[in-house]
Kinemage of the C-alpha trace (Angstrom):
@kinemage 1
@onewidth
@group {chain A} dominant
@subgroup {mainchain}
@vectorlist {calphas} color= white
{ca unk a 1} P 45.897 -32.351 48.388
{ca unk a 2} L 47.646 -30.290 45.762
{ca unk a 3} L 44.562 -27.996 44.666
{ca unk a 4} L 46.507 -24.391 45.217
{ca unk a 5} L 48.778 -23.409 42.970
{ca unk a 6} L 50.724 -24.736 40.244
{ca unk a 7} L 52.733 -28.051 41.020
{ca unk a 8} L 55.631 -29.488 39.041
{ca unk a 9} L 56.097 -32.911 40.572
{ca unk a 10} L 60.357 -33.737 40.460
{ca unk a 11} L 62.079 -37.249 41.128
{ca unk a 12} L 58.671 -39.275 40.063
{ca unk a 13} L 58.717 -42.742 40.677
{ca unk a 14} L 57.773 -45.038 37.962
{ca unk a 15} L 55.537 -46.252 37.541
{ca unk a 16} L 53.407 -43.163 38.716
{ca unk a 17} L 49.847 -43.171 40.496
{ca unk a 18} L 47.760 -41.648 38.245
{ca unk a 19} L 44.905 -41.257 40.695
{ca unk a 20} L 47.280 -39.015 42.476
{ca unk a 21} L 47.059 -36.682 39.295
{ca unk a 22} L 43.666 -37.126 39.012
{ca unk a 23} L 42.324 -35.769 42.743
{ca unk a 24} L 45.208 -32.982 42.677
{ca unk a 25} L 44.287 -30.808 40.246
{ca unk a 26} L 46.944 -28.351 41.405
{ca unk a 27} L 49.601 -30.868 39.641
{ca unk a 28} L 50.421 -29.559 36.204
{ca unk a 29} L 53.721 -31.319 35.911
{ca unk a 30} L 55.499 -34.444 36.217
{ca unk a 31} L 59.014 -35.289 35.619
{ca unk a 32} L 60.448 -38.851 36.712
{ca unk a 33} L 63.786 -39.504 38.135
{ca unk a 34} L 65.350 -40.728 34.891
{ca unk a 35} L 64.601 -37.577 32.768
{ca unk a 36} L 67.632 -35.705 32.075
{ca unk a 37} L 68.667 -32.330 33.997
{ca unk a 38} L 68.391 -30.406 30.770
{ca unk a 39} L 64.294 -31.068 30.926
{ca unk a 40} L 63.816 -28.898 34.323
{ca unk a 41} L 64.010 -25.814 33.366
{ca unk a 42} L 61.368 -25.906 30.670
{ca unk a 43} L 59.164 -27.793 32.689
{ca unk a 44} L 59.399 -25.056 34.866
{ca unk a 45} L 58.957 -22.757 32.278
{ca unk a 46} L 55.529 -25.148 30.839
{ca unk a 47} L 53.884 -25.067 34.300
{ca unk a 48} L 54.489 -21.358 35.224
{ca unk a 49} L 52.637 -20.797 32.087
{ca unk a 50} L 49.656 -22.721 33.260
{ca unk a 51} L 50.539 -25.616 30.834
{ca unk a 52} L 51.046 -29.288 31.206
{ca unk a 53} L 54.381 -31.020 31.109
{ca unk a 54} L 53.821 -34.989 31.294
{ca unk a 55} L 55.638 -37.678 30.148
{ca unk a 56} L 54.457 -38.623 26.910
{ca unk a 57} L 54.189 -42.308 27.299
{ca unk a 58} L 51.894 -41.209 30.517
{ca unk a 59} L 49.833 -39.246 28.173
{ca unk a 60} L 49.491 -42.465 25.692
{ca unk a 61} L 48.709 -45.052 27.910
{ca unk a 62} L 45.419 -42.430 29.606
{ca unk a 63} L 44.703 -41.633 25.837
{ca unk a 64} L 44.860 -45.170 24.806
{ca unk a 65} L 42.854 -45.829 28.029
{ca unk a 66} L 40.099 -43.910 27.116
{ca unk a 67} L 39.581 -44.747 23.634
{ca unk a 68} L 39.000 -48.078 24.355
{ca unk a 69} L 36.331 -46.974 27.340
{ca unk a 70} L 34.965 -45.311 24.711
{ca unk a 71} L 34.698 -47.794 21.756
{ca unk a 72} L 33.595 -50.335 24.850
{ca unk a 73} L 30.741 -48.035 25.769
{ca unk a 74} L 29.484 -47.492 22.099
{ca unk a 75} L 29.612 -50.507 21.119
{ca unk a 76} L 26.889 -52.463 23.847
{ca unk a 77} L 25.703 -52.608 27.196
{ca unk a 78} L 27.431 -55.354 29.277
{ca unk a 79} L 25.125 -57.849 30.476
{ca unk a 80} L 24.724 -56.813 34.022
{ca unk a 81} L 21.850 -58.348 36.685
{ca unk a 82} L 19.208 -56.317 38.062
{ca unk a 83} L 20.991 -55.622 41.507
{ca unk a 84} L 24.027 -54.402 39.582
{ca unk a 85} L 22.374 -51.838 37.732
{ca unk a 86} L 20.597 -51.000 41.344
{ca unk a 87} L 24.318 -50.589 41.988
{ca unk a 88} L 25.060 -48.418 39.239
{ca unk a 89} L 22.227 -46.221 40.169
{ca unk a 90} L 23.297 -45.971 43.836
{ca unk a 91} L 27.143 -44.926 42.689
{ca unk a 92} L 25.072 -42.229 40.119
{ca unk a 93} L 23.662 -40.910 43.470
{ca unk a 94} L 26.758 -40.659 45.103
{ca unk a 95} L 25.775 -42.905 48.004
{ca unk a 96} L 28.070 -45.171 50.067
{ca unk a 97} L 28.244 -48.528 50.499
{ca unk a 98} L 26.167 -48.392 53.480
{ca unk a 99} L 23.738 -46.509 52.091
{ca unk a 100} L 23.192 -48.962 49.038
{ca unk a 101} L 22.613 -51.608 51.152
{ca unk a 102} L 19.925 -49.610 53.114
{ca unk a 103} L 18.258 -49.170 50.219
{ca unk a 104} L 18.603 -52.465 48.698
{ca unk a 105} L 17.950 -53.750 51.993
{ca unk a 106} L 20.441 -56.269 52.070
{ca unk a 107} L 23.899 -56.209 53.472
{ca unk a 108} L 27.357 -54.199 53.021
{ca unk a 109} L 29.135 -57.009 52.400
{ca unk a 110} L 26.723 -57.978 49.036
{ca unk a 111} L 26.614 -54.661 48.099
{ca unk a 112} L 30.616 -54.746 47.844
{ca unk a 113} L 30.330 -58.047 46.121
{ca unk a 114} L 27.728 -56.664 43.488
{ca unk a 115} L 30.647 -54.218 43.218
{ca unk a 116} L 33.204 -56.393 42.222
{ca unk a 117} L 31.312 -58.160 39.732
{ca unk a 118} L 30.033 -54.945 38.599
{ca unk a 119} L 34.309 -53.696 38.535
{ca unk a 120} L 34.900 -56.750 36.310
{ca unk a 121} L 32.141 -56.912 33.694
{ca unk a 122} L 32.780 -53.170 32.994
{ca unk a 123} L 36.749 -54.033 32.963
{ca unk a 124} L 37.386 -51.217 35.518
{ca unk a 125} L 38.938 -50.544 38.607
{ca unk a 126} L 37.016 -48.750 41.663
{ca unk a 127} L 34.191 -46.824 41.796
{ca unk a 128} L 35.825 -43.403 39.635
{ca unk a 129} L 36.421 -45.523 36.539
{ca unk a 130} L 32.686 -46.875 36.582
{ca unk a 131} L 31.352 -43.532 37.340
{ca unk a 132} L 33.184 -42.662 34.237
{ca unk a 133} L 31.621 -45.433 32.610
{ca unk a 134} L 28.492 -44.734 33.432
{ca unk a 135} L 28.661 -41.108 32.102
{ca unk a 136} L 29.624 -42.230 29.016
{ca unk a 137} L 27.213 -44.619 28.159
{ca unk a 138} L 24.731 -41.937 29.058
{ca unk a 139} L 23.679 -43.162 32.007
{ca unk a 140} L 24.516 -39.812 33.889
{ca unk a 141} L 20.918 -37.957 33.123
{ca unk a 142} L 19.371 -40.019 35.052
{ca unk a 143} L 21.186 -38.781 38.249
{ca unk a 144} L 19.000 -35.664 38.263
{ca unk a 145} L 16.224 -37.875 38.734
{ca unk a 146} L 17.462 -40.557 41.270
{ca unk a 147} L 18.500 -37.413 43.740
{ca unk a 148} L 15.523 -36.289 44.157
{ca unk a 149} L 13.591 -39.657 44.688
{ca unk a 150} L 13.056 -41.602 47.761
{ca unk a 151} L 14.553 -45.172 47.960
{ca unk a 152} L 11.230 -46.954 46.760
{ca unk a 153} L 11.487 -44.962 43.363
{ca unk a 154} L 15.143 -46.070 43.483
{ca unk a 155} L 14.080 -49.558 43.586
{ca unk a 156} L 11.544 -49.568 40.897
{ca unk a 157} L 13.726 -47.683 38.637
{ca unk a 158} L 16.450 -49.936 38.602
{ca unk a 159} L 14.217 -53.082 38.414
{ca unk a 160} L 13.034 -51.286 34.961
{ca unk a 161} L 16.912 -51.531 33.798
{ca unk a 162} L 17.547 -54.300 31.141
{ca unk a 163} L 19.081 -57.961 32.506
């Protein structure tokens, strides 16, 4: 992890792991190996300042990749099944797979496939993007309350959750 300091990445491959930016917040800058010699120095310059330097194409395709969440989000709820939105709630509670299951009582292994239908009807990736989701669509005040429950309440909340 990258978290001290301020990190100018050099000699990027492409195309780039953006998680990698995402859970190294040290990591102000990025320059790829194609990006002409001329372009170091002010990088340098940018992140010693406490600025970003990114590719701008990088920029537009996360930009791009949030409006659409966004407009997604607004627009309607996807049409999930009870147990997925019992999923949902257990990701809002930052429990594991395991302990989903436990409090689903049913196995791992359903709890990952409620995940992966859960992935594609919400047209993300892993369990980050539908956290993010799930913030935007609001869904992150009811966190507060799901922490502090026991797994019965857990239940019945999520049974209350549209179809």
């Amino acid at each position: 992890m990258l978290t001290h300091g301020r990190w100018l990445l050099i000699n990027a491959a492409k195309p780039f792991a953006e998680d990698f930016l995402l859970f190294n917040p040290g990591v102000y800058g990025l320059l790829h190996r194609d990006e002409p010699l001329t372009t170091l120095l002010p990088a340098i310059h940018c992140v010693t300042r406490g600025e970003l330097w990114l590719p701008r194409a990088f920029l537009a395709q996360a930009f791009e990749r949030q409006r659409v969440g966004k407009r997604a989000v607004t627009t309607s709820l996807p049409d999930l099944t009870r147990r997925e939105w019992q999923v949902i709630h257990g990701l809002l509670a930052a429990e594991n797979n395991r302990q989903i299951s436990q409090v689903l009582n049913v196995q791992e292994s359903t709890v990952k496939r409620h995940l992966y239908n859960l992935f594609r009807k919400l047209g993300v990736r892993n369990r980050l993007e539908a956290l993010q989701w799930a913030h935007a669509a609001g869904l992150q005040n009811e966190t507060s309350t799901l922490q502090g429950c026991n797994r019965r309440a857990l239940r019945t909340s999520a049974r209350q959750q549209p179809r």
